[in-house]
PDB file of N, CA, C and O in Angstrom:
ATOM      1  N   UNK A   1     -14.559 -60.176 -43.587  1.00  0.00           N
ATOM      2  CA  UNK A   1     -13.899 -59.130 -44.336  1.00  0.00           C
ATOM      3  C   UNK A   1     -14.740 -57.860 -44.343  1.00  0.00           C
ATOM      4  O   UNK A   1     -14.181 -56.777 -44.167  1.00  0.00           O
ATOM      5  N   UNK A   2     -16.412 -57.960 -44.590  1.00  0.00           N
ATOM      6  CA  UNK A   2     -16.940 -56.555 -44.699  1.00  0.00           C
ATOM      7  C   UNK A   2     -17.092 -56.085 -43.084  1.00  0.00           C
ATOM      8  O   UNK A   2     -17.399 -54.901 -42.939  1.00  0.00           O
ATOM      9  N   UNK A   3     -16.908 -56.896 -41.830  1.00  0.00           N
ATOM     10  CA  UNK A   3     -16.502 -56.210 -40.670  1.00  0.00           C
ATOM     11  C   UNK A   3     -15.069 -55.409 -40.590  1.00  0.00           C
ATOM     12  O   UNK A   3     -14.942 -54.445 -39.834  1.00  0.00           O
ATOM     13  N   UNK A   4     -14.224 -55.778 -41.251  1.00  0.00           N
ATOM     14  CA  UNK A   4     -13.181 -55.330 -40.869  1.00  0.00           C
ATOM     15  C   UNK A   4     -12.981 -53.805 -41.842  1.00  0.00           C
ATOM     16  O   UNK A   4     -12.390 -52.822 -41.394  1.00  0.00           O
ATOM     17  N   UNK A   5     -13.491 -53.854 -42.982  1.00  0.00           N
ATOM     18  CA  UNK A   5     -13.881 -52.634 -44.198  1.00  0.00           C
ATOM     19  C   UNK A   5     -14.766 -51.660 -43.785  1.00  0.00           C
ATOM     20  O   UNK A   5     -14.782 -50.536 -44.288  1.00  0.00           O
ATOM     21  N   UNK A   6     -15.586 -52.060 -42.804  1.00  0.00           N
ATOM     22  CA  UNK A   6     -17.096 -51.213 -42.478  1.00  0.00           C
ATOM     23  C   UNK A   6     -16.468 -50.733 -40.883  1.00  0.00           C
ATOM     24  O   UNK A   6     -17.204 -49.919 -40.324  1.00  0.00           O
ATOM     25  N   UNK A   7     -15.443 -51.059 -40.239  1.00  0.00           N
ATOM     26  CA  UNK A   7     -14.757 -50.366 -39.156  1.00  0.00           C
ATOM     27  C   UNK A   7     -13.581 -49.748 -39.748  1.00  0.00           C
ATOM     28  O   UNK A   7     -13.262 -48.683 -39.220  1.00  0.00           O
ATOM     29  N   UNK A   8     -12.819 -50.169 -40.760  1.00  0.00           N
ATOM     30  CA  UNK A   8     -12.041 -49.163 -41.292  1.00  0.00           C
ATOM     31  C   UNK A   8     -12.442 -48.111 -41.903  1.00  0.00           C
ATOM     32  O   UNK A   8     -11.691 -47.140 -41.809  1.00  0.00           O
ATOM     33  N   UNK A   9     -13.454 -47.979 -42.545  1.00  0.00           N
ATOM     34  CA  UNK A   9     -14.432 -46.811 -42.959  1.00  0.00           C
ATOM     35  C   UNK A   9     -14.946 -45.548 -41.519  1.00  0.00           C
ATOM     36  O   UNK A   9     -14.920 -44.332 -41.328  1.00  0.00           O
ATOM     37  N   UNK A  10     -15.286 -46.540 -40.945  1.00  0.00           N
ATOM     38  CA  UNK A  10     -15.852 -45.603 -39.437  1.00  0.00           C
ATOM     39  C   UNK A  10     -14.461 -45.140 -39.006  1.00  0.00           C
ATOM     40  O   UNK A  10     -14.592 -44.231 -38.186  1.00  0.00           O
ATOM     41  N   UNK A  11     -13.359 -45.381 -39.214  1.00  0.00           N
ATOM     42  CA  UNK A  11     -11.991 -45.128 -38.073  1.00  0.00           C
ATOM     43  C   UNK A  11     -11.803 -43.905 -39.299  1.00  0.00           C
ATOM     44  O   UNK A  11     -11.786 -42.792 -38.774  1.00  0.00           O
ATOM     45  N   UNK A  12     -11.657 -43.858 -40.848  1.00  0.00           N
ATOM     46  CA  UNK A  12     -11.585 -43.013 -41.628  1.00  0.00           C
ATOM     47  C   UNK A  12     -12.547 -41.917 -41.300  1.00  0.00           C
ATOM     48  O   UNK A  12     -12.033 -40.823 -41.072  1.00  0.00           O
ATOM     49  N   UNK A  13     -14.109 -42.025 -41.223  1.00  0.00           N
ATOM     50  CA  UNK A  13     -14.905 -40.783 -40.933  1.00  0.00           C
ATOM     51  C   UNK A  13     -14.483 -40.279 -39.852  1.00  0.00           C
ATOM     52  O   UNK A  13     -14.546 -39.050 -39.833  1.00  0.00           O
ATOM     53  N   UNK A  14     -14.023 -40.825 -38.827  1.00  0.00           N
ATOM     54  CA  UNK A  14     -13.422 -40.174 -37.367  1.00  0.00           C
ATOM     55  C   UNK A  14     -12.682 -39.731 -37.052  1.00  0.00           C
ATOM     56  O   UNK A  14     -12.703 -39.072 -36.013  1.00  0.00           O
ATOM     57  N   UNK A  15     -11.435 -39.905 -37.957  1.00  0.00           N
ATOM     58  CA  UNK A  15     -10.270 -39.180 -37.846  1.00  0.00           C
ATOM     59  C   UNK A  15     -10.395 -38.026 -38.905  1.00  0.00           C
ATOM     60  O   UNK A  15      -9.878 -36.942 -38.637  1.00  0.00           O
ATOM     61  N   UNK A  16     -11.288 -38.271 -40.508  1.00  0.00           N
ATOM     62  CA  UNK A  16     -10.962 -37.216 -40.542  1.00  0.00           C
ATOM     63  C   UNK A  16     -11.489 -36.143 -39.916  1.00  0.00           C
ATOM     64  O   UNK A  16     -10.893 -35.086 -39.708  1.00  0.00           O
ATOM     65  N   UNK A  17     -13.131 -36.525 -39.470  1.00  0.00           N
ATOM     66  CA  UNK A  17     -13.724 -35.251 -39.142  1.00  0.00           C
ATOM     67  C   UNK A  17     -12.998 -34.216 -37.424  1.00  0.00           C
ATOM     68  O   UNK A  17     -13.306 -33.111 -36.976  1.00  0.00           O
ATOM     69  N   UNK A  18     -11.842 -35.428 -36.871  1.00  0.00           N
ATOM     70  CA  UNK A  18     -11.415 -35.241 -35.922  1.00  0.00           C
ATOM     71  C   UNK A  18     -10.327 -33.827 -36.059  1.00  0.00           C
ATOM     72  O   UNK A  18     -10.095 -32.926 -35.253  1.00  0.00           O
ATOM     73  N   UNK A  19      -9.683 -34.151 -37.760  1.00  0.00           N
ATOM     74  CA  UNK A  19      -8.755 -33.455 -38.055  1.00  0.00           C
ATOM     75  C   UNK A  19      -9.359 -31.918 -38.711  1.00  0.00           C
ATOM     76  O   UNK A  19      -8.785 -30.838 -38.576  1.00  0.00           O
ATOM     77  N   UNK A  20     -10.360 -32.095 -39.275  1.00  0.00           N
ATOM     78  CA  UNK A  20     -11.362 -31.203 -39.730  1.00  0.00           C
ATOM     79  C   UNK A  20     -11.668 -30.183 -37.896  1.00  0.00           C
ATOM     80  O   UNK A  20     -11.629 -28.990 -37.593  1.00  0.00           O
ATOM     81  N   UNK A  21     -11.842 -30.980 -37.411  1.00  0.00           N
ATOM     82  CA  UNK A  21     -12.368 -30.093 -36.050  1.00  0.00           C
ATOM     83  C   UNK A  21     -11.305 -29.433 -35.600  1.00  0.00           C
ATOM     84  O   UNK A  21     -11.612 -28.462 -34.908  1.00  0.00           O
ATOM     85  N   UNK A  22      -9.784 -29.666 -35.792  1.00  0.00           N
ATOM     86  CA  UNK A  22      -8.843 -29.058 -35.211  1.00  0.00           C
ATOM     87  C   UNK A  22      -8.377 -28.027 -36.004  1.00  0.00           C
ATOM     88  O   UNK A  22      -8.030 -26.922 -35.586  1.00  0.00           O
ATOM     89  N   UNK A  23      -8.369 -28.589 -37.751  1.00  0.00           N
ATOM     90  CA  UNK A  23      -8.018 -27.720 -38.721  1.00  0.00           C
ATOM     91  C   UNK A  23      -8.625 -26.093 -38.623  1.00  0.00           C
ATOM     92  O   UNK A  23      -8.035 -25.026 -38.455  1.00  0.00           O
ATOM     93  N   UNK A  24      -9.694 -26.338 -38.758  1.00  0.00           N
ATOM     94  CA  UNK A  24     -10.361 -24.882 -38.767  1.00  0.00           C
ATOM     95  C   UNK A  24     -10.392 -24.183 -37.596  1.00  0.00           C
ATOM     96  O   UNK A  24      -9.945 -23.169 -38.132  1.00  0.00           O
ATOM     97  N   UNK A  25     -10.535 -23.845 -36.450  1.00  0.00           N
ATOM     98  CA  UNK A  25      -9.645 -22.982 -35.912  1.00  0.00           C
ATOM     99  C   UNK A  25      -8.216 -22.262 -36.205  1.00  0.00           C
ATOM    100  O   UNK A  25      -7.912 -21.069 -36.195  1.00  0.00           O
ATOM    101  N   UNK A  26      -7.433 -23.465 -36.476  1.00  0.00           N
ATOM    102  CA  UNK A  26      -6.246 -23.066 -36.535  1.00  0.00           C
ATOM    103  C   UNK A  26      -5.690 -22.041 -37.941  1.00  0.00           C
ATOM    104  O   UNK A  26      -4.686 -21.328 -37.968  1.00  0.00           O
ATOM    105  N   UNK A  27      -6.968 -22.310 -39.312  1.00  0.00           N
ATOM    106  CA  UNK A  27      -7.213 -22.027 -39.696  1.00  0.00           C
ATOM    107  C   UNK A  27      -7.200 -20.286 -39.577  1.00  0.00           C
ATOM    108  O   UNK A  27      -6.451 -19.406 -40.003  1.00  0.00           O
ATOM    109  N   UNK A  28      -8.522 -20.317 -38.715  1.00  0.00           N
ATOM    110  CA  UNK A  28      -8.658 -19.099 -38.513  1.00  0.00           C
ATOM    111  C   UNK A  28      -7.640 -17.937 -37.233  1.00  0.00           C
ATOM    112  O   UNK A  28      -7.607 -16.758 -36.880  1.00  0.00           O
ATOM    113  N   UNK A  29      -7.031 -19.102 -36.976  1.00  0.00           N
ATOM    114  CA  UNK A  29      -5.899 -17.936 -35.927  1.00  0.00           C
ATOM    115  C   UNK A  29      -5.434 -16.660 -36.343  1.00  0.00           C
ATOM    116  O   UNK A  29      -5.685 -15.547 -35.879  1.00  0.00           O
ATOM    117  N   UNK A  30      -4.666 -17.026 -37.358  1.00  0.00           N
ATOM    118  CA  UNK A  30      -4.507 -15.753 -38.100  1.00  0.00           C
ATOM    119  C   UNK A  30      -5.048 -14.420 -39.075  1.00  0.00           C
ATOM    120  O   UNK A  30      -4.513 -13.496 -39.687  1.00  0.00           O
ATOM    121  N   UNK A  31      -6.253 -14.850 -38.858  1.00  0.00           N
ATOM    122  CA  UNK A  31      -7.370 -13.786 -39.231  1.00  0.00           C
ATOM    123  C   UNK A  31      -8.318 -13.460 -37.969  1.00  0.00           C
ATOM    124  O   UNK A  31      -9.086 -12.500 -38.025  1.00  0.00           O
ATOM    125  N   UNK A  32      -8.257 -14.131 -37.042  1.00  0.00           N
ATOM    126  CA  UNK A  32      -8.524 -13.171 -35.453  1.00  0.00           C
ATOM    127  C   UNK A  32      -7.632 -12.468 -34.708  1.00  0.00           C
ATOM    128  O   UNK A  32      -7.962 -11.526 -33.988  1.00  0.00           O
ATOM    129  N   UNK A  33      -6.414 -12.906 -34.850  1.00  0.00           N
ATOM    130  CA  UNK A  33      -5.021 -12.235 -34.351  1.00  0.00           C
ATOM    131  C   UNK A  33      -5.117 -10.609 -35.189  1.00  0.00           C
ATOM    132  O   UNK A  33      -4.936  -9.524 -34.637  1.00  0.00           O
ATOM    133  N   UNK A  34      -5.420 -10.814 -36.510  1.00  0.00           N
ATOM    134  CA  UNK A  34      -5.466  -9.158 -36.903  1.00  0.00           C
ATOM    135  C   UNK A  34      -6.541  -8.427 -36.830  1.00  0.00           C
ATOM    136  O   UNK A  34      -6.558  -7.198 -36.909  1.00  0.00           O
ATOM    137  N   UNK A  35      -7.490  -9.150 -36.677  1.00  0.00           N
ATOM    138  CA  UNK A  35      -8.924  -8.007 -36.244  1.00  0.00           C
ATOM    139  C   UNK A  35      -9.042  -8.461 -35.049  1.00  0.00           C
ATOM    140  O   UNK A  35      -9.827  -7.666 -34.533  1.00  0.00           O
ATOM    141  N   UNK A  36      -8.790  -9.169 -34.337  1.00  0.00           N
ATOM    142  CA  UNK A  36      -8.881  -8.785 -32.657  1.00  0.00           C
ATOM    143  C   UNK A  36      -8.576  -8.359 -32.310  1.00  0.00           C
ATOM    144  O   UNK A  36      -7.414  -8.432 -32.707  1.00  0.00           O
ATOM    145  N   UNK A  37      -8.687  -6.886 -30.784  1.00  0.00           N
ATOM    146  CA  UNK A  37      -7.369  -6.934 -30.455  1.00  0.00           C
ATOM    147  C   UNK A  37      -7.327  -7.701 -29.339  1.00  0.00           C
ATOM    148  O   UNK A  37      -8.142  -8.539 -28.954  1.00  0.00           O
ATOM    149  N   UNK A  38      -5.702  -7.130 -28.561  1.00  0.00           N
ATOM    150  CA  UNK A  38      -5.437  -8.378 -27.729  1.00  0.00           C
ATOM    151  C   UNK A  38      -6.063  -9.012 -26.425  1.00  0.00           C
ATOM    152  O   UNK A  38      -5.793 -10.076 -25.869  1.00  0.00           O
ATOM    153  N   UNK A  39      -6.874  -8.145 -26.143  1.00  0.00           N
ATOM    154  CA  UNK A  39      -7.999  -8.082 -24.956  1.00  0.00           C
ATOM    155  C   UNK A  39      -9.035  -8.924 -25.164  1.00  0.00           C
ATOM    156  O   UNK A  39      -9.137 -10.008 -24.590  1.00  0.00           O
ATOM    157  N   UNK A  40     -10.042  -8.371 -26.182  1.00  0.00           N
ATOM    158  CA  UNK A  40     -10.970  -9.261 -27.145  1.00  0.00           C
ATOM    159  C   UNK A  40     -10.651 -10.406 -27.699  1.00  0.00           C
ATOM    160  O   UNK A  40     -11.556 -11.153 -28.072  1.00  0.00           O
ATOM    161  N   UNK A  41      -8.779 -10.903 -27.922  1.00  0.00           N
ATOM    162  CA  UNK A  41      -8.741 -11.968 -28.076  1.00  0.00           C
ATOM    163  C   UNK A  41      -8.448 -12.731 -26.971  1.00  0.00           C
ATOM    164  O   UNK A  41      -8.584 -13.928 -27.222  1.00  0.00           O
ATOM    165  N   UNK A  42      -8.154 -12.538 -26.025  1.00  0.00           N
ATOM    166  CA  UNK A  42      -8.400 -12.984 -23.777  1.00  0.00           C
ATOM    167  C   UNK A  42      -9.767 -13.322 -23.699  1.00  0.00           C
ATOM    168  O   UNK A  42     -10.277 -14.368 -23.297  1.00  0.00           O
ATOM    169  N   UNK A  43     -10.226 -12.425 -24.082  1.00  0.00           N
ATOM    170  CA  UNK A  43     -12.323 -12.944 -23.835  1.00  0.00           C
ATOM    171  C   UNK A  43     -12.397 -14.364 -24.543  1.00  0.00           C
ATOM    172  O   UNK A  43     -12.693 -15.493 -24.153  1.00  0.00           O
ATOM    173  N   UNK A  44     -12.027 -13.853 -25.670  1.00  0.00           N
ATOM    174  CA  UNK A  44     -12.274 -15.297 -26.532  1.00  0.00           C
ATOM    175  C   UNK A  44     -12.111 -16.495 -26.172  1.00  0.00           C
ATOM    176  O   UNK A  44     -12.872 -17.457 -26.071  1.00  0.00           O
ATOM    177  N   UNK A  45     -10.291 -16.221 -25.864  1.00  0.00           N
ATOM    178  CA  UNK A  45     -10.122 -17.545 -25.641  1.00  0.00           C
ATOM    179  C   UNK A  45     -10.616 -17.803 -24.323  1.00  0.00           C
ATOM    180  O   UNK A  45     -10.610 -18.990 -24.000  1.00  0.00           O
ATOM    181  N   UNK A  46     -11.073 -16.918 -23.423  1.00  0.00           N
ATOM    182  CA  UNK A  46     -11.174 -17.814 -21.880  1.00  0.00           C
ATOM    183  C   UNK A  46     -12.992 -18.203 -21.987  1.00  0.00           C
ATOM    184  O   UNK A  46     -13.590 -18.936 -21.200  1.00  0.00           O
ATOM    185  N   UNK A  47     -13.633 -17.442 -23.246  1.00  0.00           N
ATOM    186  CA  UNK A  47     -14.873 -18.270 -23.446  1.00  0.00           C
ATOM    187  C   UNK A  47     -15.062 -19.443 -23.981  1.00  0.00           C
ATOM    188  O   UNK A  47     -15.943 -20.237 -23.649  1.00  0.00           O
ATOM    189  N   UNK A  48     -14.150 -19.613 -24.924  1.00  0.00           N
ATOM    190  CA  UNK A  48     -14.286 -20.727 -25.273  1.00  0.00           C
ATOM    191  C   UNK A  48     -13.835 -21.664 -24.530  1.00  0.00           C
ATOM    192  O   UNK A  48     -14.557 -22.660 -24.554  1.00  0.00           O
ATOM    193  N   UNK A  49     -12.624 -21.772 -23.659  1.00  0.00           N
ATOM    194  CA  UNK A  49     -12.294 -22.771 -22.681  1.00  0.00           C
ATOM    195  C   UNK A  49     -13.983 -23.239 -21.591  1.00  0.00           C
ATOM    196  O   UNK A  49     -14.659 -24.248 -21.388  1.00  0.00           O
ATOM    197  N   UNK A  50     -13.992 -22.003 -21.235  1.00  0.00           N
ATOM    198  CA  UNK A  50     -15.162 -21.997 -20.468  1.00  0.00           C
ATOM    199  C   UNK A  50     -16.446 -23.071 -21.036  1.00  0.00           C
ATOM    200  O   UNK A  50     -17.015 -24.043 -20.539  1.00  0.00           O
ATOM    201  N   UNK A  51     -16.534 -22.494 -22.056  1.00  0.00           N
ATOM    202  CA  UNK A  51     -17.363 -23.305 -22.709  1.00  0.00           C
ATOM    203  C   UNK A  51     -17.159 -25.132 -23.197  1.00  0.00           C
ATOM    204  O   UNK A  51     -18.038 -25.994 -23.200  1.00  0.00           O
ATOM    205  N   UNK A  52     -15.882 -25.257 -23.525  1.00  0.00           N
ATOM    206  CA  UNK A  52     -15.227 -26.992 -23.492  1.00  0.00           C
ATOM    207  C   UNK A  52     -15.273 -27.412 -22.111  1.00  0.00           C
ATOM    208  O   UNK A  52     -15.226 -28.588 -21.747  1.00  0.00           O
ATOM    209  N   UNK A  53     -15.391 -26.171 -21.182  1.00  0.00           N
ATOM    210  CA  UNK A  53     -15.589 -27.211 -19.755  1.00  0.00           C
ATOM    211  C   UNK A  53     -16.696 -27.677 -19.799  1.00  0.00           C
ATOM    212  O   UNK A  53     -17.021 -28.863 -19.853  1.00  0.00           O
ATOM    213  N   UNK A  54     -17.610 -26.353 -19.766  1.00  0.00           N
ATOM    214  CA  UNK A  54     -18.771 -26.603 -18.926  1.00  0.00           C
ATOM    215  C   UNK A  54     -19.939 -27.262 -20.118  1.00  0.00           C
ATOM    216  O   UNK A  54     -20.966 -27.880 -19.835  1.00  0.00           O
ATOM    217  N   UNK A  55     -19.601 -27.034 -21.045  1.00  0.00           N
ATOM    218  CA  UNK A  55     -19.876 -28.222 -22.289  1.00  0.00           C
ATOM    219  C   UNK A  55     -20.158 -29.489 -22.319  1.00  0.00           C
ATOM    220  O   UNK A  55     -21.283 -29.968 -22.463  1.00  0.00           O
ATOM    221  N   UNK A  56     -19.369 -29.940 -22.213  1.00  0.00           N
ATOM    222  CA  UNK A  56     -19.176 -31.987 -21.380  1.00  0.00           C
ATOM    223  C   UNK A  56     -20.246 -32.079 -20.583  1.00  0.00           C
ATOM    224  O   UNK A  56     -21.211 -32.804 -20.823  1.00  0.00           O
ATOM    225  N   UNK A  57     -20.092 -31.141 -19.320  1.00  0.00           N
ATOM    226  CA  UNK A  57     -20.777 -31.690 -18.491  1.00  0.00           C
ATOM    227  C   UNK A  57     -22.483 -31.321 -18.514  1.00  0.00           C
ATOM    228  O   UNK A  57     -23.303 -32.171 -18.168  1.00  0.00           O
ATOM    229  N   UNK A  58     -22.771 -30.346 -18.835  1.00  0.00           N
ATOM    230  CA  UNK A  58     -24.164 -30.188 -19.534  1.00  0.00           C
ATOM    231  C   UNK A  58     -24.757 -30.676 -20.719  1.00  0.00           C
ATOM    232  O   UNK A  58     -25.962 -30.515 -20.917  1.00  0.00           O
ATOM    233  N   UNK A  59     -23.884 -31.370 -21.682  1.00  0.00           N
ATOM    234  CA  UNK A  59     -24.213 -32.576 -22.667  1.00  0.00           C
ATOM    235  C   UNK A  59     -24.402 -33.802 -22.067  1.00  0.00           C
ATOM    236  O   UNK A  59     -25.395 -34.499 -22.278  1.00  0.00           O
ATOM    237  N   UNK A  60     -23.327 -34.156 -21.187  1.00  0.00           N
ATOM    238  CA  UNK A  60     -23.984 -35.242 -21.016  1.00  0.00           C
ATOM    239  C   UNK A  60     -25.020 -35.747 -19.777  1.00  0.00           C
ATOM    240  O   UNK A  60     -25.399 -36.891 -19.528  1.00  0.00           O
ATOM    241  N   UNK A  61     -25.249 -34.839 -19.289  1.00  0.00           N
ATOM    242  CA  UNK A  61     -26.306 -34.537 -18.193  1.00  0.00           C
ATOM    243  C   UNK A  61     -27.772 -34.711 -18.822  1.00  0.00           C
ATOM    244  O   UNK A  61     -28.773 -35.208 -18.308  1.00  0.00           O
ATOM    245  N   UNK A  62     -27.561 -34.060 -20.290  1.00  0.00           N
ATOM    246  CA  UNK A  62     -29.040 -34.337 -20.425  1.00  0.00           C
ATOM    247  C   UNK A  62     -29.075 -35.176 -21.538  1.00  0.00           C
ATOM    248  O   UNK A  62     -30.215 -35.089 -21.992  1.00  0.00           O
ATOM    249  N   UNK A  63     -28.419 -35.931 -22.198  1.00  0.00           N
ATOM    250  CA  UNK A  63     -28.313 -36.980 -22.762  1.00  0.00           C
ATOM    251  C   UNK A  63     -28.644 -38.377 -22.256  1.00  0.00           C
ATOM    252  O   UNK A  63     -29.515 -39.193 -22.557  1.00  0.00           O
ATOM    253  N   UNK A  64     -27.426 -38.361 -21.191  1.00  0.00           N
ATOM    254  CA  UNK A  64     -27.718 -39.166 -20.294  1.00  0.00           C
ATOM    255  C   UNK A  64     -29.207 -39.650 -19.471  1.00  0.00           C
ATOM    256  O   UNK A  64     -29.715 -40.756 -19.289  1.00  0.00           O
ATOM    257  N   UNK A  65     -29.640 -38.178 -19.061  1.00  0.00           N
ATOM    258  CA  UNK A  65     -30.952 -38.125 -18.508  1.00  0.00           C
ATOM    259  C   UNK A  65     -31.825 -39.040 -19.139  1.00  0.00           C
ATOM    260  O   UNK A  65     -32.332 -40.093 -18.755  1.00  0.00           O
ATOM    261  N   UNK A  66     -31.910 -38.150 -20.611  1.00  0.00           N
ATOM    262  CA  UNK A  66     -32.982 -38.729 -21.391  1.00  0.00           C
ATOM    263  C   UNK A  66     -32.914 -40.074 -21.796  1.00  0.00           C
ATOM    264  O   UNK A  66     -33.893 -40.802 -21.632  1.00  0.00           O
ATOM    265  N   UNK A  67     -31.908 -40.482 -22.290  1.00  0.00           N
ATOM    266  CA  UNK A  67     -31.733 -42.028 -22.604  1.00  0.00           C
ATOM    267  C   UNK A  67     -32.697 -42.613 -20.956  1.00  0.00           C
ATOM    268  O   UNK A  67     -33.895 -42.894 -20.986  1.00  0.00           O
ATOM    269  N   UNK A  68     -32.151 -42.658 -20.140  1.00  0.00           N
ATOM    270  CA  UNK A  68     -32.396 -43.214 -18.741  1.00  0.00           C
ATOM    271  C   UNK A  68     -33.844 -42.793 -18.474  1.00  0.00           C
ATOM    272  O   UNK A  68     -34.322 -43.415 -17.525  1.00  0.00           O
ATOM    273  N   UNK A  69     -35.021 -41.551 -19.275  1.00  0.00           N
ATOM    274  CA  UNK A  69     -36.392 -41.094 -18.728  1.00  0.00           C
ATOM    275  C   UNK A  69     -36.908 -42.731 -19.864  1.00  0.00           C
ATOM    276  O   UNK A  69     -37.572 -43.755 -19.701  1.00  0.00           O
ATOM    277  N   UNK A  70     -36.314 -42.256 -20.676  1.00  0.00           N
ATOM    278  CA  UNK A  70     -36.861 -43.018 -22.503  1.00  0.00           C
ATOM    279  C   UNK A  70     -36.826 -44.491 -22.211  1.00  0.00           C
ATOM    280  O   UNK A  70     -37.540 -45.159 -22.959  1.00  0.00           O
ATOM    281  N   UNK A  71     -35.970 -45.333 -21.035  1.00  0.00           N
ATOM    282  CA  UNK A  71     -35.959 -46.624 -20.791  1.00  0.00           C
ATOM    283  C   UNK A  71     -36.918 -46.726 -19.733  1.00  0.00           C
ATOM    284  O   UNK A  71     -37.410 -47.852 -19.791  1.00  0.00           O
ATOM    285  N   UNK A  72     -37.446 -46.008 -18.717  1.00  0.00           N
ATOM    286  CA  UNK A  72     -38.238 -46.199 -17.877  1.00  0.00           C
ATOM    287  C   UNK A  72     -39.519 -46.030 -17.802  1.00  0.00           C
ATOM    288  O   UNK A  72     -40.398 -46.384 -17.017  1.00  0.00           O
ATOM    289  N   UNK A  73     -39.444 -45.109 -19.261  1.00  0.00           N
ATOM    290  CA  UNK A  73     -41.276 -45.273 -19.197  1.00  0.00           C
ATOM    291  C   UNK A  73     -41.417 -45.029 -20.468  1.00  0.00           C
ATOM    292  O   UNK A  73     -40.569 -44.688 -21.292  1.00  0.00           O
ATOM    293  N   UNK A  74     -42.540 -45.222 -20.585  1.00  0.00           N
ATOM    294  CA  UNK A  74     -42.895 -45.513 -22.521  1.00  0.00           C
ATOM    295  C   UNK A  74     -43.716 -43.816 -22.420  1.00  0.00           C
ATOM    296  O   UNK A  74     -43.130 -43.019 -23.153  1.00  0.00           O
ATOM    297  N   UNK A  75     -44.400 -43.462 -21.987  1.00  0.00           N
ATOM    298  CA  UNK A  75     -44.790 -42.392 -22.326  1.00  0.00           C
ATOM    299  C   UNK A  75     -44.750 -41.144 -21.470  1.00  0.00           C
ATOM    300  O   UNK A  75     -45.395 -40.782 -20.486  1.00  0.00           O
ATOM    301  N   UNK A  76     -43.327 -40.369 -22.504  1.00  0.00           N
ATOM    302  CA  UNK A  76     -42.557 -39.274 -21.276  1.00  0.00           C
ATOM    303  C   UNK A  76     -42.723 -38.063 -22.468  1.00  0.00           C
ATOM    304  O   UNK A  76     -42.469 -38.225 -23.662  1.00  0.00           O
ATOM    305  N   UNK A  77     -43.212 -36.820 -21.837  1.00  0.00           N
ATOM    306  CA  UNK A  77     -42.835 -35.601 -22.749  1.00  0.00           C
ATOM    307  C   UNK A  77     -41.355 -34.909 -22.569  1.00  0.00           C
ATOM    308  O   UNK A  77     -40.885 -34.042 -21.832  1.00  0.00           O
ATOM    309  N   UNK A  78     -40.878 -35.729 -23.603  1.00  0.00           N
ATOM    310  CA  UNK A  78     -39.248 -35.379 -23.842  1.00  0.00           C
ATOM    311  C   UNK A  78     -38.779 -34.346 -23.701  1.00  0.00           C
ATOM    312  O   UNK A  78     -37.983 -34.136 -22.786  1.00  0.00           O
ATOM    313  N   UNK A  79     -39.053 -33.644 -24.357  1.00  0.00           N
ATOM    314  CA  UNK A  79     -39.013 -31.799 -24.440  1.00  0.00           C
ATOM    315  C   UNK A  79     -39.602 -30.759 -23.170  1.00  0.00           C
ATOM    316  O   UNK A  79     -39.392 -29.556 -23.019  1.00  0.00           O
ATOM    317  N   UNK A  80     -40.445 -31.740 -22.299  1.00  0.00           N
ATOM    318  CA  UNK A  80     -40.786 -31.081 -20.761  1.00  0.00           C
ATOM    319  C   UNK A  80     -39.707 -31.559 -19.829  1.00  0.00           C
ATOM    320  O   UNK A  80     -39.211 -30.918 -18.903  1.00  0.00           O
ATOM    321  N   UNK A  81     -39.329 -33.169 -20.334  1.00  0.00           N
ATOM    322  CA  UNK A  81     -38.448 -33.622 -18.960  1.00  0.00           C
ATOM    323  C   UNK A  81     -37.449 -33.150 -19.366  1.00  0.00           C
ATOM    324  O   UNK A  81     -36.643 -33.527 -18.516  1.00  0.00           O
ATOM    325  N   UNK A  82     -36.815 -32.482 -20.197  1.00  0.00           N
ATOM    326  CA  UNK A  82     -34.951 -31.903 -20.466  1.00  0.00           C
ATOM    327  C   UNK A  82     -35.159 -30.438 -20.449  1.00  0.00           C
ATOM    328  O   UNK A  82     -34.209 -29.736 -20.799  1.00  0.00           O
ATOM    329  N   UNK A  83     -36.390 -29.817 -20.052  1.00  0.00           N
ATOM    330  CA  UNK A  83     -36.655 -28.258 -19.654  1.00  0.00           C
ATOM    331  C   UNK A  83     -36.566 -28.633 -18.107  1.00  0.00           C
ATOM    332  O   UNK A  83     -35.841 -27.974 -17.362  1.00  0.00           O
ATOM    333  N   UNK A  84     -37.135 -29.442 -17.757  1.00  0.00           N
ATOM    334  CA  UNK A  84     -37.202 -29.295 -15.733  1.00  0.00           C
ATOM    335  C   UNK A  84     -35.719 -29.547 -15.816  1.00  0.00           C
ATOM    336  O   UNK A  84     -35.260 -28.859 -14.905  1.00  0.00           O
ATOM    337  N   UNK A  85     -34.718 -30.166 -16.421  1.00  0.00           N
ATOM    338  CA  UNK A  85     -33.557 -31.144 -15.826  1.00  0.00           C
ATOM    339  C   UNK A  85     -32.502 -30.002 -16.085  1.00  0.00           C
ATOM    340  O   UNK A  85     -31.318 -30.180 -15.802  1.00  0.00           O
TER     341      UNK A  85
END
């Protein structure tokens, strides 16, 4: 029973913070729509796309990395090997 309470809890923190992540933008649409204008709001949005791309793949590049330096050797300067990578 406390497996099934202690994953319904985790599915609760995840959705809401899932809904929280979508809320606020949307939130704010309508208070960038009137002080943007419509140009400055084109930049925006094609930075931020830009950025959800290329996001992913530079998170998990060095996430990944490091987990994989951190299993292969016991004594790695973390903060030098994710500056070279």
């Amino acid at each position: 029973m406390s497996d099934t309470r202690s994953l319904l809890q985790n599915a609760t923190v995840y959705s809401i913070s899932n809904i929280l992540n979508a809320v606020i933008p949307f939130l704010l649409l309508p208070i960038l729509t009137r002080v943007l204008e419509p140009s400055e709001y084109g930049m925006l949005a094609m930075f931020n796309a830009t950025l959800g791309v290329l996001g992913g793949f530079y998170s998990f590049k060095c996430s990944r990395s490091s987990e994989c330096a951190l299993c292969d050797q016991t004594n790695i300067d973390l903060s030098r090997y994710v500056a070279l990578n």
